[in-house]
C-alpha positions in Angstrom: 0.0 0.0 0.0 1.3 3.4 -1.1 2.1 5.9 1.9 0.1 8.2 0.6 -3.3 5.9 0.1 -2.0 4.8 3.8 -2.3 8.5 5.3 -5.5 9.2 3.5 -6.7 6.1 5.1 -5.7 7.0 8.6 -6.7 10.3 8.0 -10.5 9.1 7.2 -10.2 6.6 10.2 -9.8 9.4 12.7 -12.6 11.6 11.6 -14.8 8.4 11.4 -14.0 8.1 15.1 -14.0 11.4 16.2 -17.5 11.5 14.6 -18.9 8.8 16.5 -17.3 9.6 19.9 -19.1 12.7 18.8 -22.4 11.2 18.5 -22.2 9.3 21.5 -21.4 12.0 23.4 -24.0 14.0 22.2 -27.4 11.4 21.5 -28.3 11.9 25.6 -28.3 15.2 25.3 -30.5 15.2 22.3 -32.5 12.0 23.7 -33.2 14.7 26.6 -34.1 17.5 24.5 -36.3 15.1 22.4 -38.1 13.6 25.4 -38.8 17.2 26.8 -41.1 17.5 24.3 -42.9 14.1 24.5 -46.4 13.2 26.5 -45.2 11.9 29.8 -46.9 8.7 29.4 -45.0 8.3 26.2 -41.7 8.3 28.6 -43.4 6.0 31.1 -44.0 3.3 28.7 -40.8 3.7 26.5 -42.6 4.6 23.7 -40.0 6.5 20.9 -42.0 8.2 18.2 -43.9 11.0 18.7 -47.4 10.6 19.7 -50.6 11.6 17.7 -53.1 13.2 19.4 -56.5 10.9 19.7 -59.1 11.2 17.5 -62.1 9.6 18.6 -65.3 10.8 17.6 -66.8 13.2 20.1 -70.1 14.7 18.4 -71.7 14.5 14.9 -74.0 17.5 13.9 -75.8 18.4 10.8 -77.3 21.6 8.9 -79.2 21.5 5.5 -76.1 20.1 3.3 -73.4 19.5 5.3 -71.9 16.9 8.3 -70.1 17.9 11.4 -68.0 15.6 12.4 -66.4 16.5 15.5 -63.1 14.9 17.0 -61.5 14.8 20.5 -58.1 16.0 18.9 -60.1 19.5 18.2 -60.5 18.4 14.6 -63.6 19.7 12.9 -64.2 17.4 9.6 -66.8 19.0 7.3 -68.3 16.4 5.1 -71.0 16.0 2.5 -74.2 14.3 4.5 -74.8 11.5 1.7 -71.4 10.4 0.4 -69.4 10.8 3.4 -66.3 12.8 1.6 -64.6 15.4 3.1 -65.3 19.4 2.3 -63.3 20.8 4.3 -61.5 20.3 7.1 -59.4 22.7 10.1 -57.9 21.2 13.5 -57.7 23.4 16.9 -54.9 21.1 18.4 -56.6 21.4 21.4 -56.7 18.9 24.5 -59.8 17.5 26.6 -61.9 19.6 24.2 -65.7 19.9 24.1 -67.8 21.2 21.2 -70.5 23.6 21.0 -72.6 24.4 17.9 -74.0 27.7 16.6 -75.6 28.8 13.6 -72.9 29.9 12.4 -69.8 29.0 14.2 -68.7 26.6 16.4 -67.1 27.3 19.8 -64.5 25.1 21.5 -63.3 24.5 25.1 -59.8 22.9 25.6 -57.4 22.9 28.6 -54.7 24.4 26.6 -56.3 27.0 24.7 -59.4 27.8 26.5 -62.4 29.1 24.4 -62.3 29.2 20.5 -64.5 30.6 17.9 -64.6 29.0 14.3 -66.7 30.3 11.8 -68.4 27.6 9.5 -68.2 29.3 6.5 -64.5 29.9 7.2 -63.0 27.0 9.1 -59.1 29.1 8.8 -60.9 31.8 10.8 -60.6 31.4 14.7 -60.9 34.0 17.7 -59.4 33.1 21.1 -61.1 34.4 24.1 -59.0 34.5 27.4 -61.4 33.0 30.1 -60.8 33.9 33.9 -59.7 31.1 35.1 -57.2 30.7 38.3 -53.8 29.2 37.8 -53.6 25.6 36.3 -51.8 22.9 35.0 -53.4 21.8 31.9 -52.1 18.6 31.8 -54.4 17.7 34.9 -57.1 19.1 33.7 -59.7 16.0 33.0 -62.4 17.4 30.7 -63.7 20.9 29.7 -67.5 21.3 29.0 -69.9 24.0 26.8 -73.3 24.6 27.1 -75.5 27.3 25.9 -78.8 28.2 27.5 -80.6 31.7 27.0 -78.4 33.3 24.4 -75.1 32.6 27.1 -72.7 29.7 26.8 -71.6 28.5 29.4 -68.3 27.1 30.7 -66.6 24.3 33.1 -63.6 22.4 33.3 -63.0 19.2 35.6 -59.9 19.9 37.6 -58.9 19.4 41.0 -59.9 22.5 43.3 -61.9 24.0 40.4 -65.5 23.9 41.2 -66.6 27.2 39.3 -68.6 28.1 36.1 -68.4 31.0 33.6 -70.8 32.6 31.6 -69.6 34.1 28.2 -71.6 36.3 26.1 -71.3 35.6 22.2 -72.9 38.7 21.2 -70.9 41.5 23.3 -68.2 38.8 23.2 -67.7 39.5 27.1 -67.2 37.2 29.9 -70.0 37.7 32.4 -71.0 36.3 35.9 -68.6 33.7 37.3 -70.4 31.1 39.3 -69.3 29.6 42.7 -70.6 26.1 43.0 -69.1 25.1 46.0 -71.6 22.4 47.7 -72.2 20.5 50.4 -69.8 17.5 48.7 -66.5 19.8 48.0 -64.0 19.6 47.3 -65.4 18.0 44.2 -64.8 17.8 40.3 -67.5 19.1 37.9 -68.0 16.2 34.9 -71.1 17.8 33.1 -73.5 20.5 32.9 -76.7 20.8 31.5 -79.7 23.7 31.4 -82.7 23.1 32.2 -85.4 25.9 33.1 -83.5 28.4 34.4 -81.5 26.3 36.4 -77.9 24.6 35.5 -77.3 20.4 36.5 -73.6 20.0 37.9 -73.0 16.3 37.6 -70.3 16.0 39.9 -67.7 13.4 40.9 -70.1 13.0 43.9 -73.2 14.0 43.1 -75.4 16.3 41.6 -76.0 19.6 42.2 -78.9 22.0 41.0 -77.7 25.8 40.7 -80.3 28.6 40.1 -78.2 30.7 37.3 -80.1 34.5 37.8 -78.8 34.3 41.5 -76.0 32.0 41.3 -76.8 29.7 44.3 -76.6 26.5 45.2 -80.3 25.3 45.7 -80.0 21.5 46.0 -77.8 18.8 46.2 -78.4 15.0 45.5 -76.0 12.1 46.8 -76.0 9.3 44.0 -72.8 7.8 44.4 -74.7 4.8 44.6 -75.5 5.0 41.0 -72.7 6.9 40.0 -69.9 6.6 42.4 -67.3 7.9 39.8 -69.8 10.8 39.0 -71.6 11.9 36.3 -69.7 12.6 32.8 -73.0 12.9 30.6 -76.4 14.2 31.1 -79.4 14.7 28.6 -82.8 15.7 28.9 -86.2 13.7 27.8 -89.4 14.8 28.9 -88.6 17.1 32.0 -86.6 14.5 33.2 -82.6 13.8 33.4 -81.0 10.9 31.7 -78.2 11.0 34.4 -74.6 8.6 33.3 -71.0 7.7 33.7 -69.2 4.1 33.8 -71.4 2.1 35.8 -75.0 3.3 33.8 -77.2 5.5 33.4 -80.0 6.2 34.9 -83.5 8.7 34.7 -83.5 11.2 37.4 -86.6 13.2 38.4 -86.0 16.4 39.2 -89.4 17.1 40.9 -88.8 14.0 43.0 -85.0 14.2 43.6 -84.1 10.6 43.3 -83.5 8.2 40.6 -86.6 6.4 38.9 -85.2 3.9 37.2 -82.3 2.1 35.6 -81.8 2.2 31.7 -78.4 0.8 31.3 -75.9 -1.2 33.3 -72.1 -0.3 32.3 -70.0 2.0 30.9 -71.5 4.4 29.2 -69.6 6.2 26.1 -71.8 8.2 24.3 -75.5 9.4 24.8 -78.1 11.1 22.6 -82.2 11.5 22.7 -83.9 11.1 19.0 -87.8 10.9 19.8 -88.2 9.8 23.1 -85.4 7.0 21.9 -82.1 7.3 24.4 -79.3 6.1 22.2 -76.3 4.7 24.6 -72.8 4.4 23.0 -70.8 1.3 24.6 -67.6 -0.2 24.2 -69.4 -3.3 21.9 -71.5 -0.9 20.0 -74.9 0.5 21.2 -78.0 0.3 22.4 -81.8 1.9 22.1 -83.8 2.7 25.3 -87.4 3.2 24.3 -88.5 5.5 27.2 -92.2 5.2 26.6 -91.9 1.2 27.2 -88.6 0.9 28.7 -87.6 -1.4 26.2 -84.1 -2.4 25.3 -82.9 -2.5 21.7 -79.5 -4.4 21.6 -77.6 -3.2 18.8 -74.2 -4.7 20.0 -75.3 -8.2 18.1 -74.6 -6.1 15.0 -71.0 -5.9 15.6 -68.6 -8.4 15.4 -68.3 -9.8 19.1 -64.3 -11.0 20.1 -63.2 -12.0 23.7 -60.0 -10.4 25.2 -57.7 -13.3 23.9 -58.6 -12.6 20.2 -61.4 -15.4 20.0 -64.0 -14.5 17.4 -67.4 -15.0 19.2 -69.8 -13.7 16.3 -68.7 -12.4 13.4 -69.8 -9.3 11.4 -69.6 -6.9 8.8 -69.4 -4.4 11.9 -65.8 -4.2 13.2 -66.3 -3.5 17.5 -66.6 -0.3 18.6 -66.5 2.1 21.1 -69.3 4.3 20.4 -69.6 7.4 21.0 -71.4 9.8 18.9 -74.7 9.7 17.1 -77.2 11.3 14.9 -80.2 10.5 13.3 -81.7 11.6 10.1 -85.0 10.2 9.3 -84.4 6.2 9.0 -80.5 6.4 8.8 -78.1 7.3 11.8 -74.3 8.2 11.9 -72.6 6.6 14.4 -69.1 7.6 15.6 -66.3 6.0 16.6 -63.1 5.9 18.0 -60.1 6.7 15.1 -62.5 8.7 13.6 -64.4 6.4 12.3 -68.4 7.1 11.4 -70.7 4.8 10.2 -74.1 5.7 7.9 -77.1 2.7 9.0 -79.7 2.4 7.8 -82.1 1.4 10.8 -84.4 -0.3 9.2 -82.3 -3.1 7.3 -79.5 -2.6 10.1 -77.1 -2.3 6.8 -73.9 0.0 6.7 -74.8 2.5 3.5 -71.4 4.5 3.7 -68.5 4.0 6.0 -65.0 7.3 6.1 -62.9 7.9 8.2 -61.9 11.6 10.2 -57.9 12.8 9.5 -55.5 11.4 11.2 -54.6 13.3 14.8 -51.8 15.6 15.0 -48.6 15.0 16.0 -48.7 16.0 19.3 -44.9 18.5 20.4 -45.9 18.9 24.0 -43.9 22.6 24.1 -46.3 23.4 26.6 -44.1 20.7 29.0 -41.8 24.2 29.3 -44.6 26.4 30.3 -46.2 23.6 32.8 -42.2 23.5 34.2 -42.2 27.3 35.3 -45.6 27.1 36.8 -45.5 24.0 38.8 -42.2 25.0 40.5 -40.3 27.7 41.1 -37.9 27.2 38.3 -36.6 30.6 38.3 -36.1 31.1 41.6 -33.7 27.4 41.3 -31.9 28.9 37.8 -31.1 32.7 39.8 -29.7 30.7 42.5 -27.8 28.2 40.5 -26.3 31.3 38.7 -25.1 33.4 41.7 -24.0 30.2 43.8 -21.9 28.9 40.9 -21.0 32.4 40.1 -19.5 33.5 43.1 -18.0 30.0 43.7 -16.2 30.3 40.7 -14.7 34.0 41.0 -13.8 33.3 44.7 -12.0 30.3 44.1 -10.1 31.9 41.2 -9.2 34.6 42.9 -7.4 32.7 45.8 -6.2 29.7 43.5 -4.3 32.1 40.9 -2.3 33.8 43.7 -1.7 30.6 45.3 -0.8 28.5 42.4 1.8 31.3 41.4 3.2 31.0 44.6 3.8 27.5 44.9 5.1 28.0 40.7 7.9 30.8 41.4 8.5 30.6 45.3 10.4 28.2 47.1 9.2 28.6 50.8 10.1 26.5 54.1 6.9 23.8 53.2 5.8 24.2 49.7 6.4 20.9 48.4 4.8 19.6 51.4 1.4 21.7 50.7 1.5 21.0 47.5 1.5 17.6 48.3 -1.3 18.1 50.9 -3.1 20.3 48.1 -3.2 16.9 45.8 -3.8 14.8 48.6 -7.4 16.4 49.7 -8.6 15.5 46.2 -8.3 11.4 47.3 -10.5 11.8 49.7 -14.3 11.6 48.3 -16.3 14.8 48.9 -19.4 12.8 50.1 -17.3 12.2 53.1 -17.4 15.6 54.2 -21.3 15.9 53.5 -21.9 14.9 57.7 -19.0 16.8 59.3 -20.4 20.3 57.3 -23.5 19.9 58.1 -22.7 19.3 61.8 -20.2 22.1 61.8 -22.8 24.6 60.2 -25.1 23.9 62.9 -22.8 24.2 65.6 -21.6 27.0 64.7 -24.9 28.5 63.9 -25.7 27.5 67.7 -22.7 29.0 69.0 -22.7 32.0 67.3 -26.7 32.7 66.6 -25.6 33.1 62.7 -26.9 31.2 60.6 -24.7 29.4 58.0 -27.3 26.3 56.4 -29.4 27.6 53.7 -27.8 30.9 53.1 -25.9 32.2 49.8 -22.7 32.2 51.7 -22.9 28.8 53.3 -22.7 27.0 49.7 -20.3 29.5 48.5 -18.3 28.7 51.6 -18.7 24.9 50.9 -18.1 24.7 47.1 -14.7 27.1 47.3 -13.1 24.7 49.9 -13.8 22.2 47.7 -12.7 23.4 44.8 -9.9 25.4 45.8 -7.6 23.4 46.1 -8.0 21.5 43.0 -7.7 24.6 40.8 -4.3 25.7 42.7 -3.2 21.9 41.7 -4.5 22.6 37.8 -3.8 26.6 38.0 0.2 25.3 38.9 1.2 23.8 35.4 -0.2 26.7 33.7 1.7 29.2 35.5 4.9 26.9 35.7 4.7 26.8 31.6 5.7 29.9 31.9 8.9 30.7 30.9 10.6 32.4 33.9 12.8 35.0 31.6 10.0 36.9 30.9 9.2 37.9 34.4 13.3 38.2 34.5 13.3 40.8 31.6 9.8 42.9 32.8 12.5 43.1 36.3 14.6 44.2 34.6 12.7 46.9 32.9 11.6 47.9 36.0 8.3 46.1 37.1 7.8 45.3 40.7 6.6 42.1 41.4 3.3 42.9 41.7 3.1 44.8 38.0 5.3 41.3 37.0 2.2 39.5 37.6 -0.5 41.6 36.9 0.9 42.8 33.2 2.9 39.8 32.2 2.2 36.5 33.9 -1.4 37.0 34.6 -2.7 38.0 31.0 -0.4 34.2 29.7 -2.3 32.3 32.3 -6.0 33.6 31.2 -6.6 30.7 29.3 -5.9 28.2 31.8 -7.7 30.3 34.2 -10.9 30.3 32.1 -10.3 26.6 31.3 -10.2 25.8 35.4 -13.2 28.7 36.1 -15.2 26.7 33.5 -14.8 23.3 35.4 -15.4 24.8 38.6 -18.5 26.5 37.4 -19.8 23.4 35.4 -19.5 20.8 38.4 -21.2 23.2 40.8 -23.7 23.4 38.6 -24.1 19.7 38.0 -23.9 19.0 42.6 -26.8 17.4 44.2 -25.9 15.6 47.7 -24.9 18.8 49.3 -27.0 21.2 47.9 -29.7 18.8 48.7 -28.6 18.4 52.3 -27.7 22.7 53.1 -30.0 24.5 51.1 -33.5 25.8 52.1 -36.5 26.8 50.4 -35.1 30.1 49.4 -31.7 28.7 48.0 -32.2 25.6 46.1 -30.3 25.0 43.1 -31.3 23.6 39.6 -30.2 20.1 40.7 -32.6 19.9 44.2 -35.3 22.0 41.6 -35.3 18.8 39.5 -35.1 16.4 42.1 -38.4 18.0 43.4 -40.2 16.7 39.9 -40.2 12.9 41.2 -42.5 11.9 43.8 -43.6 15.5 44.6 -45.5 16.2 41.1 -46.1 12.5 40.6 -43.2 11.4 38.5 -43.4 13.7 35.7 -40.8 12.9 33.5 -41.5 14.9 30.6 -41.0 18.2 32.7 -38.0 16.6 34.6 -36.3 16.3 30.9 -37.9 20.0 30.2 -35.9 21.4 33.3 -32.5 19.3 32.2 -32.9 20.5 29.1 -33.0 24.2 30.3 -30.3 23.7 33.1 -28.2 22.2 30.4 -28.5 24.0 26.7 -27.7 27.7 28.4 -24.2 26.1 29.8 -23.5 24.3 26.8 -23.8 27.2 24.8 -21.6 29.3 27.5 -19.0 26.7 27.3 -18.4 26.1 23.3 -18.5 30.3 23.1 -15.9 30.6 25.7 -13.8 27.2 24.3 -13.2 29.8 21.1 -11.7 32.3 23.9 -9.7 29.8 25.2 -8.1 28.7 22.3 -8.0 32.4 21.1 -6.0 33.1 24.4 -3.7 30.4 24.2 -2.4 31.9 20.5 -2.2 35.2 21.7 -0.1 34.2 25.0 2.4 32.0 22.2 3.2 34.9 20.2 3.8 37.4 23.5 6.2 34.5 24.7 
């Protein structure tokens, strides 16, 4: 082999090598930045692609030519009534989102983006109106919910400590009264609302409540956990009467009576509609038709194909099982909606599919709001400011005493210097978790003795981190300032320089590199220190390390904005770092040619 096709070779090798050290060294960091994005389930079961938001069917509504079909991703599918094709077609990207129609727009309610307007005629044209809601996290927030009654729509949300309502005025576009429904069951969760003259239905994680909406009081309250003991998620109305359910039935309530009449349905109820005095109830097999006048049962869930939970085909069928969930009726024929979009036109009378499409796809869902969620939950900021001045102040202190100390032990030969600089290297065998009990029993004695306090202050971690770092940047600090050649300071003497302008003009400005080479360790692994951070700060003076640390267990293991906080503890560093890597390497040219 040639020498030169041998160098070439070599020379390919290296960068192959360098470039996947690089990689390697880089994929956590980008495996963090990626999973700060993600939905924290995603993380919990290891799934790697990016999720795509649900989209089940939520409602179906219908004007003289055209379908609504309404998704739970905030997608709102216009389609042609007969032939099931799409006509147009916009998506909110909203979560736990409810749908209100309007003659002509539709409003939706979502955790993240609170009320929307979108005209019909116009699906590209939205209007976002800020609601007054106390501060949330979204991603707890279990379901939103729109009614309109008397020219006002009404809103709700289901979230822990939430138990309000807010009235919003299309026409004057306004927010209006805000409603307290505090109750005799609080703290409690509001599942569903529903109007009903002059009066507003809470269905409640506990109950039911009945609200009189001119004064805004709570008139009534009705225990049914016995029915409901998960609460009540839908409501509808049929003949003065409440058609009350969640996932253990549903059941007619009479308001005049208070209690429950009767029993419709007996398990978990998905969807629910009233056509002419017909209750339609969406289940996980299908559905099924309660005939209020007779109380008879229609079972519509032979239709579909039935299959036990180890993949054993019971009955077969043209109808793949469902989850139903949406319906509406036109004349003989009914839509039925699914989960993955799916909606069905029957035809009732022959039981017979007639046309069968499919909603768009979910989007993709890029959980930036993980970032926002991060600076609400905890106090982020207050962790970042303090991780600054801590690491700050650690690093200029023990700079400032290691570069006069390092020159020292470089130029002078004092009675002990080899044997402290032996004792310098020495303290760096000993593992710095050993010291964790001794500080901590020394700051409170002191704090005892003295009545000042040291544990949880700015100054005790300062104190802590420069003894511990100290001494290992004299030990680094040393070999720069011994590279030196000593017949520069010899020639500044010379010239006239005391020893002081020696250092400060000449040796000093040679040694900035490895001084901004030894600050940037010192500042980096004082960043990066848990154990005693965790162990001497307070409340007040937490760094990004204990901030993080806080995420599990405290906020119920949320991974997705413990990888949001890394990722903004780490990307502002990195950046510092490979900025002031130029400087160094800058410096070190500059201090070769003044040599």
């Amino acid at each position: 082999m040639r020498y030169y096709t041998k160098k070439r070779i070599t020379k390919w090798l290296i960068h192959a090598v360098m470039i996947f050290m690089l990689i390697i060294t880089l994929f956590p960091i980008c495996w963090m930045v990626y999973c700060s994005v993600k939905e924290n389930l995603d993380i919990l079961i290891g799934k790697i692609p990016l999720s795509r938001a649900h989209n089940n069917v939520y409602e179906i509504f219908a004007d003289k030519k055209d379908l609504w079909v309404l998704t739970s991703d905030g997608g709102i599918n216009k389609w042609d009534k007969n032939t099931l094709l799409e006509k147009g077609n916009t998506a909110a990207q909203t979560q736990t989102t409810h749908f209100l129609m309007a003659k002509d727009h539709i409003y939706v309610s979502s955790a993240n983006k609170g009320l929307l307007r979108i005209e019909k005629n116009n699906l590209k044209r939205k209007k976002e109106f800020k609601l007054p809601l106390p501060k949330y996290d979204k991603a707890k927030v279990v379901g939103t919910t729109l009614v309109a009654y008397d020219k006002k729509i009404y809103f709700t949300m289901q979230y822990k400590g939430y138990e309000g309502m807010i009235a919003f005025d299309p026409q004057s576009e306004k927010m209006g009264k805000i409603y307290d429904l505090k109750n005799k069951f609080s703290p409690s969760q509001i599942r569903s609302l529903l109007p009903l003259k002059g009066k507003m239905w809470v269905g409640l994680d506990k109950g039911l409540i009945k609200v009189d909406l001119a004064s805004g009081k709570v008139e009534s309250a009705y225990d049914l956990a016995q029915y409901l003991p998960i609460g009540i998620s839908r409501m509808r109305e049929i003949s003065g009467k409440i058609i009350i359910s969640g996932n253990t039935g549903a059941f007619i309530f009479n308001p005049l009576a208070g209690a429950v009449e009767r029993t419709i349905f007996t398990g978990n109820v998905l969807g629910l509609r009233v056509f002419d005095n017909k209750i339609y109830i969406g289940t996980n097999r299908g559905y099924k038709i309660y005939y209020y006048a007779s109380g008879r049962t229609e079972d519509k869930e032979k239709l579909f194909r039935q299959v036990r939970a180890d993949g054993t085909i019971i009955k077969n069928s043209e109808y793949t099982q469902a989850e139903t969930s949406a319906f509406l009726k036109s004349g003989d024929k009914i839509y039925i909606g699914s989960t993955y979009g799916r909606v069905s036109l029957i035809n009732e009378k022959n039981n017979k599919a007639l046309k069968t499409s499919s909603a768009r796809q979910g989007h993709i869902i890029i959980a930036w709001v993980n970032y926002i969620d991060m600076w609400k939950n905890v106090d982020f900021g207050l962790y970042l400011r303090n991780s600054f001045l801590i690491c700050g102040l650690t690093m200029v202190f023990a700079m400032i005493f290691a570069t006069l100390a390092a020159y020292a032990l470089s130029r002078f030969d004092f009675p002990g210097s080899k044997l402290f600089g032996v004792a310098i290297l020495a303290t760096q065998m000993v593992p710095g978790i050993m010291f964790l009990i001794p500080t901590y029993s020394n700051f409170v004695l002191v704090t005892e003795v003295t009545g000042f306090p040291i544990k949880g202050t700015y100054f005790g971690m300062i104190f802590v981190y420069a003894t511990f770092f100290i001494p290992f940047s004299i030990w680094i600090l040393r070999g720069f300032f011994a590279a030196i050649p000593a017949e520069l300071e010899e020639a500044a003497r010379i010239d006239g320089c005391s020893p002081i302008q020696v250092f400060w003009h000449i040796v000093l400005p040679l040694a900035v590199p490895g001084i901004i080479a030894t600050g940037i360790y010192v500042f980096l692994t004082t960043w990066d220190e848990l154990m005693f951070a965790w162990v001497l700060t307070s409340a007040d003076t937490m760094t990004i390390p204990v901030g993080i640390r806080n995420f599990v267990g405290n906020y119920q293991n949320r991974f997705d904005l413990i990888m949001a906080a890394a990722t903004v503890a780490t990307v502002p560093v990195m950046i510092v770092f490979f900025l002031l890597q130029k400087h160094i390497v800058k410096g070190l040219t500059a201090g070769a040619v003044k040599g």
